[in-house]
N, C-alpha and C positions, 0 to 999 in steps of 0.2 A: 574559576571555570575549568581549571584542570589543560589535560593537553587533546585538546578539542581543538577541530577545526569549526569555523563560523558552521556550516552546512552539518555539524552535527552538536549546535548547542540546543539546552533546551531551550521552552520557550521565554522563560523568566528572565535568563541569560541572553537571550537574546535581545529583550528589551532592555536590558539594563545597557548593551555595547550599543544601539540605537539611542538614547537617553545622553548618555557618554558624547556621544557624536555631536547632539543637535547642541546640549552646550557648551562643548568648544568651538563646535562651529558657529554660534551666535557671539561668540566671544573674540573669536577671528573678523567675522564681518563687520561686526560694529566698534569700534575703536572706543566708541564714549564709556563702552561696557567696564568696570571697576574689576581689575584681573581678579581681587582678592572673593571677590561672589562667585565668580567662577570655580578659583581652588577650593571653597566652604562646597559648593555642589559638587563638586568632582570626591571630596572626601566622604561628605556625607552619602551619597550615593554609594560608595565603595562597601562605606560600614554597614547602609544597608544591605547590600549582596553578601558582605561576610556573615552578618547576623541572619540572613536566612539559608543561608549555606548550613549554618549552625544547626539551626530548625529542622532542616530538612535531612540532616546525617541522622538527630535523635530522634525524629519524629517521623516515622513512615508515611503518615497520615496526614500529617502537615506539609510532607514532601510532594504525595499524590495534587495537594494544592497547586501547587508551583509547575507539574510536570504532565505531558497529557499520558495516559494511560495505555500499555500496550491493545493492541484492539487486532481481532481475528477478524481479517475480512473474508476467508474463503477456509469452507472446511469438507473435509473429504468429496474435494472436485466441484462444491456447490458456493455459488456468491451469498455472503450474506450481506444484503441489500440497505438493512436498517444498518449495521454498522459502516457501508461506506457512508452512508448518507447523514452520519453519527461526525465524523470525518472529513465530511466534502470532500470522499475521493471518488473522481468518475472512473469508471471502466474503463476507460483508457490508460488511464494513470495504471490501473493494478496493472492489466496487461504489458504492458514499457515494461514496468519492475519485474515481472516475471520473466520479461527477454532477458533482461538483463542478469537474472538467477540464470540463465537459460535452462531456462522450462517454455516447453511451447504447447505443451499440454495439459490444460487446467484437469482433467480427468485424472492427474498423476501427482495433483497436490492433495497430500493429507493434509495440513495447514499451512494458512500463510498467516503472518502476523505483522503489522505497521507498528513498529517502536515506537517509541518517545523521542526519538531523532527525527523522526519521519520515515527512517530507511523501513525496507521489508526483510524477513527472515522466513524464510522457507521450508518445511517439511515434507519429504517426497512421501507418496505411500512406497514401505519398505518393499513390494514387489515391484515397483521401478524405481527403483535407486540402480545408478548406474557400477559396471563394474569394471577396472582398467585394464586395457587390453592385456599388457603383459601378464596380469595375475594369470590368465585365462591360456595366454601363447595362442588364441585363434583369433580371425578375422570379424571385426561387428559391421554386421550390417549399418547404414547408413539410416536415423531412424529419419520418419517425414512429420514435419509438425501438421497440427489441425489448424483449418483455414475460418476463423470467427465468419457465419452465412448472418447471425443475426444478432445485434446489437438493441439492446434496450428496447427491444418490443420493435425494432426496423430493422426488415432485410433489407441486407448488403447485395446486391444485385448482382453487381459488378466480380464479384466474389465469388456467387453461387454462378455466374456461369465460368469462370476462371477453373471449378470445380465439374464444367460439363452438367450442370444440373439446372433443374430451374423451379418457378414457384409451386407449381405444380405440385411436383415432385418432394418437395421442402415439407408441404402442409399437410402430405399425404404421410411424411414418415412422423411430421407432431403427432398427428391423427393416431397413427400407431403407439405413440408415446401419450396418450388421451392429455394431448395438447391443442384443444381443435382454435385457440384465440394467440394469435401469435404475437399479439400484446403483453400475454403473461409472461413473455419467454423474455427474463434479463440477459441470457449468454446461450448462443447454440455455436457449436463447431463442426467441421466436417474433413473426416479424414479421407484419405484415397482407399479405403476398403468400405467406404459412403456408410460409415458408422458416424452418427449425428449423435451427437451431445449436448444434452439443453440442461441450464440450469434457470430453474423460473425465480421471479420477482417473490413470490411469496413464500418461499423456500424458509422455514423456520423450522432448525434443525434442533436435535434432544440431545443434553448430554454435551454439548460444549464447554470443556475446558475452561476454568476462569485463570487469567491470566493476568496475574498483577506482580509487575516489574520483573 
């Protein structure tokens, strides 16, 4: 498994440290259990992992078997929906990940990408990538993140008036963005210059990068 923590093996290694577990731990709880079956599964299990370990150094192909595939969930500022849904990762999930990139502004990711760990890796678009104050010797402004008004085809209420705004107001700027079904909208955001950012459910973008391992 190399020098991995549990939270970044894959997932074949993962089962195999699951596996590991349940028989020695049946071999723990039950006394009558014959130790010598035990160490035959513990070994043969092992040789199994080593013998696909094998496989998967030679064989790219045979490895993709074993490992889940990098996957772009979000690409210049827009969700792509079939592959969270490719993933079972909810919008929430991406969101957390991108706090924790801190990025608070989906409008400032050129991509994001979910490993084969699980983790994310992030792409700023190169006009907002940030720059360090000393390079510069001047004062940065304080930036304000965008406040999510609508989540998966539901305004956030509590939110949009957090923002001094309200539905009204909300449907009149989709309107402007000939978003008139606020169904279709998987991600809107609203900054304090009430610049709204929608990224809709059907969003199937051209020219997406393939991205394998």
């Amino acid at each position: 498994m190399g020098k991995r923590s549990i939270g970044e093996l894959p997932v074949f290694d993962f089962l195999v440290v699951l596996v590991l577990g349940s028989v020695v731990g049946a071999d723990i709880a039950d006394p009558k259990i014959n130790h010598i079956h035990t160490v035959v599964a513990i070994i043969s299990i092992a040789l199994l992992q080593k013998f696909i370990i094998f496989l998967k150094m030679n064989n790219r192909k045979i490895g993709r078997l074993f490992t889940f595939e990098p996957t772009i969930v979000l690409y210049n500022g827009q969700f792509l929906m079939k592959n969270l849904k490719r993933i079972n990762y909810s919008i929430d999930n991406i969101l957390q990940m991108l706090r924790e990139k801190d990025v608070f502004n989906i409008n400032d990711v050129e991509m994001a990408i979910i490993e084969a760990n699980g983790k994310m890796s992030v792409r700023l678009n190169p006009l907002k990538e940030g720059v360090i104050r000393e390079d510069l010797n001047v004062q940065v402004p304080q930036h304000n993140y965008d406040i999510p008004v609508i989540l998966d085809g539901e305004i956030q209420y509590n939110l949009l008036r957090h923002m001094r705004r309200d539905e009204s107001w909300l449907r009149e700027e989709l309107t402007k963005q000939h978003v008139p079904d606020v169904k279709r909208v998987f991600f809107a955001s609203l900054n304090e210059k009430d610049e709204l950012f929608v990224s809709l459910k059907e969003y199937k973008p051209k020219n997406v990068p393939s991205i394998e391992h």
